[in-house]
Backbone as JSON, one array per atom type, in Angstrom:
{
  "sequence": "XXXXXXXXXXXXXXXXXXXXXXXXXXXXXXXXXXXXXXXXXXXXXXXXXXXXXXXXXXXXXXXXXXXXXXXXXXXXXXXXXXXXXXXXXXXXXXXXXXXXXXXXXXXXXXXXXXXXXXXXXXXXXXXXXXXXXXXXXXXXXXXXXXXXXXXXXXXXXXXXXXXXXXXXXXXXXXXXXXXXXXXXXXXXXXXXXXXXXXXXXXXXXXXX",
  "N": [[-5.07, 7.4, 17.61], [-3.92, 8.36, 14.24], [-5.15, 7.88, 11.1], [-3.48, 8.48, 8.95], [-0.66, 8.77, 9.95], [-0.23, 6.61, 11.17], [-0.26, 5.29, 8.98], [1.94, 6.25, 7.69], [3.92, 5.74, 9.43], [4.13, 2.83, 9.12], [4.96, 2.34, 6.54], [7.66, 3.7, 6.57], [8.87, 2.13, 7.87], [8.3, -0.77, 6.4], [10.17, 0.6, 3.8], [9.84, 0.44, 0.39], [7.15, -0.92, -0.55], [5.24, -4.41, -1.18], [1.54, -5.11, -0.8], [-0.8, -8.5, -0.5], [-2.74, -9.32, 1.15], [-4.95, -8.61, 3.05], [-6.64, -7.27, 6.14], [-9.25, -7.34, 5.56], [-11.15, -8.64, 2.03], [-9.96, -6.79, -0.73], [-11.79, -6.13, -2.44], [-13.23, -4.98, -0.97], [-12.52, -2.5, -0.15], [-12.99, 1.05, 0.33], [-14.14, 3.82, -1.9], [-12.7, 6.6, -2.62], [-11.81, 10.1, -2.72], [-7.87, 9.99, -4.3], [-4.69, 10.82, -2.88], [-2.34, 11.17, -4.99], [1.35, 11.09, -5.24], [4.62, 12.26, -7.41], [7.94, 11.15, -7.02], [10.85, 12.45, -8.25], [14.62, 11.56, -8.29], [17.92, 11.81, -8.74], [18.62, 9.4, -7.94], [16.65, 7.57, -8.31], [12.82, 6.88, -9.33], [9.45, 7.22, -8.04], [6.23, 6.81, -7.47], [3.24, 7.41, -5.39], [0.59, 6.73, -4.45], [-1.97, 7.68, -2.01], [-5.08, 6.33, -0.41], [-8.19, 7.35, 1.92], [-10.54, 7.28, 4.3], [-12.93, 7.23, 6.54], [-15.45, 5.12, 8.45], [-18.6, 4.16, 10.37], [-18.93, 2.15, 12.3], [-21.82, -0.24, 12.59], [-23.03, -2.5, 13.26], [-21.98, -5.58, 15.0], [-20.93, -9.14, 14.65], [-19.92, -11.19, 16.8], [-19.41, -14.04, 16.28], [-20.09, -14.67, 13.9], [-18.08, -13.42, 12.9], [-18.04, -10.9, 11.56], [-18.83, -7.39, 10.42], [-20.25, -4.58, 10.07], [-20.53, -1.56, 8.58], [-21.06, 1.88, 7.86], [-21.13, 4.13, 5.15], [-20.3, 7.63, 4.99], [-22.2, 8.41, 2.85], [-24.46, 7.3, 3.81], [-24.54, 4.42, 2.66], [-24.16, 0.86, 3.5], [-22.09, -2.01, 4.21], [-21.77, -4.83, 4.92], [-18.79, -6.93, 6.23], [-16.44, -9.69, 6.29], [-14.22, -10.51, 8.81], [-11.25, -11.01, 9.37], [-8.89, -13.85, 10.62], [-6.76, -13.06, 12.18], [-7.29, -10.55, 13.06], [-7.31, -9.44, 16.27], [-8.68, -8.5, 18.26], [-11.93, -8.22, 17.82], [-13.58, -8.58, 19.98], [-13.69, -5.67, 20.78], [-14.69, -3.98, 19.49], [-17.19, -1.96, 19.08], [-20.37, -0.52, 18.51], [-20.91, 2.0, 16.9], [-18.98, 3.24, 17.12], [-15.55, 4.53, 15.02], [-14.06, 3.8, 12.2], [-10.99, 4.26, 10.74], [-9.33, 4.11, 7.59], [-7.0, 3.19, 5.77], [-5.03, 3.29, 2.77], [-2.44, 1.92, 0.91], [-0.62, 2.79, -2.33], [2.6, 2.07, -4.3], [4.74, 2.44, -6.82], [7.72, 1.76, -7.86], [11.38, 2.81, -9.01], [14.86, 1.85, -8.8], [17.13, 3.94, -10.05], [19.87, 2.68, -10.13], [22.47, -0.46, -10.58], [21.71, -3.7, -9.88], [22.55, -5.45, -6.97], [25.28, -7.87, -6.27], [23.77, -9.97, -4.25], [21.2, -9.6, -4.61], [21.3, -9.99, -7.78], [21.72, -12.55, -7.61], [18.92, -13.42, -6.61], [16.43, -12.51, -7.43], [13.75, -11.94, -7.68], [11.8, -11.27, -4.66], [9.87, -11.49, -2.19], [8.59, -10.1, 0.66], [6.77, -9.8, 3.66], [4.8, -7.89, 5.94], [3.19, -6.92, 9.15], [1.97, -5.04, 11.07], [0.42, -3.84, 14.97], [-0.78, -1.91, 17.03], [-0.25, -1.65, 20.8], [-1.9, -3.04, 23.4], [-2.43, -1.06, 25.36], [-3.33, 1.15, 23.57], [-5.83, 2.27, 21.25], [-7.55, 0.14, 19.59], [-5.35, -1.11, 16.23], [-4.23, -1.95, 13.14], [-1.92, -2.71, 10.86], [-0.9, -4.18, 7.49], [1.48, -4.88, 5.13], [3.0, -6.14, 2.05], [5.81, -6.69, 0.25], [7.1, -6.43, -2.83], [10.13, -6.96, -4.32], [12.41, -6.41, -7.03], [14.32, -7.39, -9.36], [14.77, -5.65, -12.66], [14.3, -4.82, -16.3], [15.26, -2.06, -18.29], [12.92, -1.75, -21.05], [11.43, 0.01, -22.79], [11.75, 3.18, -23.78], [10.03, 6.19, -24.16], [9.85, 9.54, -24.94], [8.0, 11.09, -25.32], [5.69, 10.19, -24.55], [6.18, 9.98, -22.3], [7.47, 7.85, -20.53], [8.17, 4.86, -18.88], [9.35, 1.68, -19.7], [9.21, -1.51, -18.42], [10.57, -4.83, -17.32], [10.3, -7.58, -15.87], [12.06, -10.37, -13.79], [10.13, -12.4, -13.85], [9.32, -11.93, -16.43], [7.29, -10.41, -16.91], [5.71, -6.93, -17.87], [5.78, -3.6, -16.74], [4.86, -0.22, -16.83], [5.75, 2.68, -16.25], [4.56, 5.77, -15.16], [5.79, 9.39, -15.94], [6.42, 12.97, -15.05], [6.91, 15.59, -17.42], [10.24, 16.46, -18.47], [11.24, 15.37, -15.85], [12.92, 13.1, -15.95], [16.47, 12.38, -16.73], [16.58, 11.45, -19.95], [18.98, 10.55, -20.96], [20.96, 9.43, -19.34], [19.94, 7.24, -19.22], [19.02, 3.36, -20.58], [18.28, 1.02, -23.27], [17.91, -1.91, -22.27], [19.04, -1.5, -19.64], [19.47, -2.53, -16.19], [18.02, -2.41, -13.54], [16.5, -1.9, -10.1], [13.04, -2.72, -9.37], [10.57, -1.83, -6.87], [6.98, -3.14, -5.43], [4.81, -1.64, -3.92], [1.73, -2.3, -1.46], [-0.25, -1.54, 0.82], [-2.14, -1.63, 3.73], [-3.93, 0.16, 6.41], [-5.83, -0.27, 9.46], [-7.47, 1.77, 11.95], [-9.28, 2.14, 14.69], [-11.15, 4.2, 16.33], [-12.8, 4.55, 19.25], [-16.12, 5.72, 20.15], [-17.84, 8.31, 20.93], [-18.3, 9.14, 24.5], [-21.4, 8.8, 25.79]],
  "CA": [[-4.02, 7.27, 16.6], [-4.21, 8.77, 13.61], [-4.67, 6.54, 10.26], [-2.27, 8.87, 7.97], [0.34, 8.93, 10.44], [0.01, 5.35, 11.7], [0.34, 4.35, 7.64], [3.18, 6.82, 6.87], [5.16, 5.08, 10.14], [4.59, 1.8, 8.71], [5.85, 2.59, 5.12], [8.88, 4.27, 6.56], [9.67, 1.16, 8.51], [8.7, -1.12, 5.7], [10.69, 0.99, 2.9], [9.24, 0.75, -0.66], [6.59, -2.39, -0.41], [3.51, -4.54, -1.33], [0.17, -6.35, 0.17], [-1.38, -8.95, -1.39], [-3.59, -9.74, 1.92], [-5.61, -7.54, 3.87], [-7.74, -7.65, 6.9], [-10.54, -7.53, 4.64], [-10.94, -8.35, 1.05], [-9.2, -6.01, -1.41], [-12.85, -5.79, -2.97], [-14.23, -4.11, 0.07], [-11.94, -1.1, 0.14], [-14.12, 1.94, 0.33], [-13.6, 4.35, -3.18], [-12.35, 7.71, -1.96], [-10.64, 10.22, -3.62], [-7.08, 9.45, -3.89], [-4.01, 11.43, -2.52], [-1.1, 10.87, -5.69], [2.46, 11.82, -5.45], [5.73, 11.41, -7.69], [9.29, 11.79, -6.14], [12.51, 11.94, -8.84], [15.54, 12.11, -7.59], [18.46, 11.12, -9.75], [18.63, 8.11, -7.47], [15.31, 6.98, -8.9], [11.86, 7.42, -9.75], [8.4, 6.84, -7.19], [4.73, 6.88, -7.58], [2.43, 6.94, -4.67], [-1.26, 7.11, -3.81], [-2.62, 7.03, -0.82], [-6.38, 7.01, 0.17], [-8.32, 7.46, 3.24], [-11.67, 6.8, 4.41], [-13.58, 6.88, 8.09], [-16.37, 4.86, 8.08], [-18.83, 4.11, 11.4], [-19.79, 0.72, 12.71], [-23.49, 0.3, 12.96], [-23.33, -4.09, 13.71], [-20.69, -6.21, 14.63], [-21.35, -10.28, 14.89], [-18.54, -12.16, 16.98], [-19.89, -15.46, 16.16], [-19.53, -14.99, 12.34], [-16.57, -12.34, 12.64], [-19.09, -9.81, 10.56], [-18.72, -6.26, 11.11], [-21.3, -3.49, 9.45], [-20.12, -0.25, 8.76], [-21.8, 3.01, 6.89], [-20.14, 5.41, 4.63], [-21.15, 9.32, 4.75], [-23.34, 8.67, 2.23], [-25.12, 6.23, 4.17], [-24.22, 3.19, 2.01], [-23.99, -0.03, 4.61], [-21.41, -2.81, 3.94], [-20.94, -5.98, 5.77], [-17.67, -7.54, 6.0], [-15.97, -10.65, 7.13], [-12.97, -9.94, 9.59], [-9.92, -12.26, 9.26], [-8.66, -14.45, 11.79], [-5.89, -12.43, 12.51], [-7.51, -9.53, 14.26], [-7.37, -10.49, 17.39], [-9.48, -7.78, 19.17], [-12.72, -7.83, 17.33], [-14.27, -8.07, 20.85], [-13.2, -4.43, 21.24], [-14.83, -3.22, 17.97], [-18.8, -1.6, 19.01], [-21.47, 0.0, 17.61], [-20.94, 3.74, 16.74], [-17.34, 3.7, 16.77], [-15.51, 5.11, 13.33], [-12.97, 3.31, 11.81], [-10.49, 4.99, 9.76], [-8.85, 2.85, 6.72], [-5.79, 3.55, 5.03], [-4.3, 2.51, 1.62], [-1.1, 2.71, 0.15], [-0.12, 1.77, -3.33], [3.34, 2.53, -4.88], [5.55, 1.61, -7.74], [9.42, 2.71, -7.7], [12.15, 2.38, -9.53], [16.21, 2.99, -8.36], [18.45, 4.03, -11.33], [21.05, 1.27, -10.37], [23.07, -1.7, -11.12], [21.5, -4.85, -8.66], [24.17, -6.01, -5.92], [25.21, -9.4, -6.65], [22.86, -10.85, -3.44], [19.72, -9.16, -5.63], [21.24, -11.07, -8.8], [21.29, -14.4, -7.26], [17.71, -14.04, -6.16], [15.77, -11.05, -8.51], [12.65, -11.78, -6.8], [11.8, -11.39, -3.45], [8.04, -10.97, -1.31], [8.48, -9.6, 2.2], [5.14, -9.73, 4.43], [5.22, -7.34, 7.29], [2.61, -7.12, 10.19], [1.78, -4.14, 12.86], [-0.39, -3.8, 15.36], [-0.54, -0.83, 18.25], [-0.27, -1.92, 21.9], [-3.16, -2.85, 24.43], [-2.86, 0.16, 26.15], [-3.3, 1.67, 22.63], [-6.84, 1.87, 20.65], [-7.11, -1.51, 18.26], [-5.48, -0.59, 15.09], [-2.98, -2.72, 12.61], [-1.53, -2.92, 9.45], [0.14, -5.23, 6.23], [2.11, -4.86, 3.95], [4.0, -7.02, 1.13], [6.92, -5.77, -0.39], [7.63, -7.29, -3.87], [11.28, -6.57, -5.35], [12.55, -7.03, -8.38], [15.67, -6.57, -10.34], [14.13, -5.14, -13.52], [15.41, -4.8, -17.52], [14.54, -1.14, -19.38], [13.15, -2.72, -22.4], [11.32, 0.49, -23.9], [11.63, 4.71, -23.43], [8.88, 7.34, -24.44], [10.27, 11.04, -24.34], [6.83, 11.67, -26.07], [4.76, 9.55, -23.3], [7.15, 10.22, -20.77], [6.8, 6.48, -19.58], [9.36, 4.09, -18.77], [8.52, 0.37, -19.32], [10.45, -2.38, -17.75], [10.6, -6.52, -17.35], [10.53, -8.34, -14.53], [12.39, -11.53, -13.48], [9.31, -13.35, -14.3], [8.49, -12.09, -17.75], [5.83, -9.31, -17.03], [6.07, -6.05, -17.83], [5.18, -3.31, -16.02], [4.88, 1.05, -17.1], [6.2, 3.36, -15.01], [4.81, 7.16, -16.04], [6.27, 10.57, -15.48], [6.36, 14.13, -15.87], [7.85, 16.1, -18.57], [11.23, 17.06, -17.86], [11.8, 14.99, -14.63], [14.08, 12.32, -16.16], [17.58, 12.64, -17.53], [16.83, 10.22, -20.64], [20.13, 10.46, -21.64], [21.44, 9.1, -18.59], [18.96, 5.68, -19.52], [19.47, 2.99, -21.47], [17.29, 0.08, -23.38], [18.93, -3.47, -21.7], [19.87, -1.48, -18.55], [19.01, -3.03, -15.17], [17.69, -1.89, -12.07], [15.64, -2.54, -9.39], [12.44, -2.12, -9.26], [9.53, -2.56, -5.99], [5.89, -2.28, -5.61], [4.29, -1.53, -2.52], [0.55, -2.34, -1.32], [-0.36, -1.24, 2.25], [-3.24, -1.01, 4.45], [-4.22, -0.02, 8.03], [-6.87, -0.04, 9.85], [-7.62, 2.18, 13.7], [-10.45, 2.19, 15.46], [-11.6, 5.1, 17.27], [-13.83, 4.92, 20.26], [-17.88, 6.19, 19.98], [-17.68, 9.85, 21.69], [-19.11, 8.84, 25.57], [-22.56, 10.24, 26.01]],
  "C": [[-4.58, 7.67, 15.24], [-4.02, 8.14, 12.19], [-3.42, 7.3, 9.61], [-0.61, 8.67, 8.82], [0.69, 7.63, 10.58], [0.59, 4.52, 9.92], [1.91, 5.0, 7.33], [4.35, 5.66, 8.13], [4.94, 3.81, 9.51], [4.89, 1.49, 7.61], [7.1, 2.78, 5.23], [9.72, 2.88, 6.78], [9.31, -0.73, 7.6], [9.58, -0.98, 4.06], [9.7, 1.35, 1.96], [8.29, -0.78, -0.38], [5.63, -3.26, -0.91], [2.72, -5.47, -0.62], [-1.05, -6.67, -0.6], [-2.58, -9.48, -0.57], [-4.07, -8.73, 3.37], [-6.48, -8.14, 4.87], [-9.14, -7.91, 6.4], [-10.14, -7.71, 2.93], [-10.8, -6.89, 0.14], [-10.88, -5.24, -2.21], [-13.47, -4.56, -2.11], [-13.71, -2.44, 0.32], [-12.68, 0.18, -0.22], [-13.37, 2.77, -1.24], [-13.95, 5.39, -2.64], [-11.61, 8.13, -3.09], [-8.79, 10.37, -3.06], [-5.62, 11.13, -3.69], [-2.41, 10.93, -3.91], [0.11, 11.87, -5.68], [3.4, 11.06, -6.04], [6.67, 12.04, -7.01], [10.26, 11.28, -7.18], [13.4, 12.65, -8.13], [16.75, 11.4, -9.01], [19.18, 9.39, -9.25], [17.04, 6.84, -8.25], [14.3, 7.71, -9.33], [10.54, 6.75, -8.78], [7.29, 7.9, -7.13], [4.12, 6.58, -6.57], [1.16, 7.3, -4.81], [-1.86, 6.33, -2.73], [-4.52, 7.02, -0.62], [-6.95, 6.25, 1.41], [-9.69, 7.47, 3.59], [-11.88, 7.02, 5.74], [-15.24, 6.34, 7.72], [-17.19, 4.7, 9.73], [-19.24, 2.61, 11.65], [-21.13, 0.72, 13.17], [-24.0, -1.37, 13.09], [-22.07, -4.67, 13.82], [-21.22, -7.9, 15.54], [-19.87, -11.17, 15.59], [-18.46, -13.65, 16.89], [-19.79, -15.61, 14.72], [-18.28, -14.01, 12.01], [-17.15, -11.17, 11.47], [-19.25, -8.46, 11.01], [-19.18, -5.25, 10.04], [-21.14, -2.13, 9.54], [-20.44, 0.67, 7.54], [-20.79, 4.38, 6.43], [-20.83, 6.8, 5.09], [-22.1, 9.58, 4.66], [-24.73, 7.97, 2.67], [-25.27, 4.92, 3.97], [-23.93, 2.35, 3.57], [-22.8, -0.84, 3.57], [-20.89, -3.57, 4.87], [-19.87, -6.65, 5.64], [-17.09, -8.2, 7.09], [-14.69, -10.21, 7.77], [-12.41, -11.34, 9.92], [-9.2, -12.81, 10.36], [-7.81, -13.37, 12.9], [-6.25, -10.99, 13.05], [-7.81, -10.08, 15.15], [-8.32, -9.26, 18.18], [-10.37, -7.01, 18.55], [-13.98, -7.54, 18.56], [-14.64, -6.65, 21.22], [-14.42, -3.26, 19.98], [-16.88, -2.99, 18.93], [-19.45, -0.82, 18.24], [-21.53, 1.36, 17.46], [-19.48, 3.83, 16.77], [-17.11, 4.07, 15.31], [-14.09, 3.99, 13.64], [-12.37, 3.68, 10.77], [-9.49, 3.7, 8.92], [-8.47, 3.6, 5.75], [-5.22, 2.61, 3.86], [-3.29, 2.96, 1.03], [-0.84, 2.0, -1.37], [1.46, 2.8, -4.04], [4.14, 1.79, -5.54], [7.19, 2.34, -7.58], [10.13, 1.98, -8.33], [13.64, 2.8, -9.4], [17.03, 2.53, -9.78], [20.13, 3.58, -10.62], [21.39, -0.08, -10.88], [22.23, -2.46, -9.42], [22.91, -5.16, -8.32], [23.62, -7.51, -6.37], [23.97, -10.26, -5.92], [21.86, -10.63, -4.47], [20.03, -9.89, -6.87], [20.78, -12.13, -8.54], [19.93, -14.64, -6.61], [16.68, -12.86, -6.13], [14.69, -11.02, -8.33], [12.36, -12.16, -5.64], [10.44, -10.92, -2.74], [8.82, -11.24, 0.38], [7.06, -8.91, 2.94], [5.42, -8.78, 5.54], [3.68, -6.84, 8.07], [2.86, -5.97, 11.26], [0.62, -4.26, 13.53], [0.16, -2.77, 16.67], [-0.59, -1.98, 19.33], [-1.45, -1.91, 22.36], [-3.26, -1.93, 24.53], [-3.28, 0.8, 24.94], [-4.97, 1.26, 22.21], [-6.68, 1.07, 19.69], [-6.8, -0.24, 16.98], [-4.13, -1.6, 14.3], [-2.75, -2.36, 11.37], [-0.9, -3.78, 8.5], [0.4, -4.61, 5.33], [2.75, -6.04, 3.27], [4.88, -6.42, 0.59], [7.39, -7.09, -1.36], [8.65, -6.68, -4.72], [11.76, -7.36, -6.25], [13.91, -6.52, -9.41], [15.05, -6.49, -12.03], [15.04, -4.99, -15.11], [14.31, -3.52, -18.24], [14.19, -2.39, -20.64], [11.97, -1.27, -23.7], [11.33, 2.26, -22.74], [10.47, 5.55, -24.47], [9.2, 8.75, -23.88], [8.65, 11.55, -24.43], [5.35, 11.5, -24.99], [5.19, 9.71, -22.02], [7.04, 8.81, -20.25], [7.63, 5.64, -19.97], [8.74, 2.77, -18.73], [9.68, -0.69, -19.14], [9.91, -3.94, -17.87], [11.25, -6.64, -16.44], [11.3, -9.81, -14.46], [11.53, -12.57, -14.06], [8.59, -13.12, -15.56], [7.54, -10.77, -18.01], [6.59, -7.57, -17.02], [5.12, -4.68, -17.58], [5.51, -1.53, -16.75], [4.8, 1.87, -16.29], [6.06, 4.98, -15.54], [5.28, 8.26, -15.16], [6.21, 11.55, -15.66], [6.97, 15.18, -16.64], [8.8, 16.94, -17.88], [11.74, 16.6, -16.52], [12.67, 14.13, -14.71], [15.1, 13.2, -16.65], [17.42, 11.08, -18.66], [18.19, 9.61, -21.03], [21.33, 9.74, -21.15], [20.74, 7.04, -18.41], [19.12, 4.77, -20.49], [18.7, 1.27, -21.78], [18.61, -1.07, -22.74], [19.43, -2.8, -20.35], [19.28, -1.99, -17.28], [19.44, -2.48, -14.41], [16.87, -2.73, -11.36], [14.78, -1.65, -9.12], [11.68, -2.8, -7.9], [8.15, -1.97, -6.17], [5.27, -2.35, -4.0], [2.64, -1.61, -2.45], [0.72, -2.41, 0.41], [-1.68, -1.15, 2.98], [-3.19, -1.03, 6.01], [-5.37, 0.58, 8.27], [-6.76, 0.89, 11.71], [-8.99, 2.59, 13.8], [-10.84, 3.43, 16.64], [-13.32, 5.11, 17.83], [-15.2, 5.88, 20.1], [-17.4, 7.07, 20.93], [-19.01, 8.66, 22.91], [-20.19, 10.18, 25.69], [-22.67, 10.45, 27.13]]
}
């Protein structure tokens, strides 16, 4: 299975989203360079970046859930593995493990439906994992929406900044000429989400 594909199907099938809990800490995520794309449409506005990594396993402890895996460059890094993989038995020594990240911000140029009024923030957790017959591989996401308030425009910065339900405010940039400002308006409300994603698959040590 292939990580880009295995993350794009579980973006599609959680929408726009985010993840605030990973199989591994958020610290450990390897630093790759990153894949960024925007998408306007006059339905909205969306920011992604993905990045992508294969790393190899070179120790794995099933008694402390500790699993040792080397970048490219040769760098090592041990890391604890979270209850919730359930088939760390499976995981050996020379295998690669490819590790996927998603992060995206979005914003739809509409009015919130009443349900989204009466409850302007919302966290949705979502959970995959391939089949036995399948090589181990899973993923999370969180999906945090938000009915949102313009509260400043930048033709000059190109960068849209908004307010959240809870106060915080968040900058949303773009590139020249992809809005209709004119069509925007300070006090107008939308909804905005942010997405955080990861997956992990495990591919099998080539048989010698």
């Amino acid at each position: 299975m292939h990580t880009t594909k295995f993350l794009s199907g579980l973006c599609r099938t959680l929408g726009t989203a985010a993840l605030l809990a990973f199989f591994f800490s958020p610290a450990e995520v390897f630093a790759q360079a990153d894949v960024s794309t925007t998408t306007i449409s006059g339905e909205g506005v969306a920011t992604e970046e993905i990045t992508t990594v294969t790393v190899t396993v070179t120790a794995v402890d099933l008694n402390t859930r500790s699993v040792t895996v080397k970048e490219a460059d040769g760098a090592e890094t041990t890391m604890t593995v979270g209850a919730d993989v359930k088939r760390l038995d499976e995981v050996k020594v020379g295998d690669l493990l490819n590790i996927g990240y998603l992060q995206s911000v979005g914003l739809e140029f509409r009015a919130p439906t009443p349900e989204e009024m009466k409850e302007p923030f919302m966290v949705i957790d979502e959970t995959e994992r391939a089949g036995k017959e399948e090589a181990p591989a899973g993923g999370k996401a969180r999906t945090i929406r938000a009915v949102v308030t313009v509260e400043g425009m930048s033709r000059w910065l190109n960068t849209l900044t908004v307010k959240g339900p809870r106060g915080n405010y968040f900058i949303v940039e773009v590139e020249p000429g992809q809005l209709k400002w004119e069509d925007l308006r300070i006090g107008q409300s939308m909804v905005g989400t942010y997405t955080e994603a990861m997956v992990m698959v495990l591919e099998p040590a080539p048989k010698k």
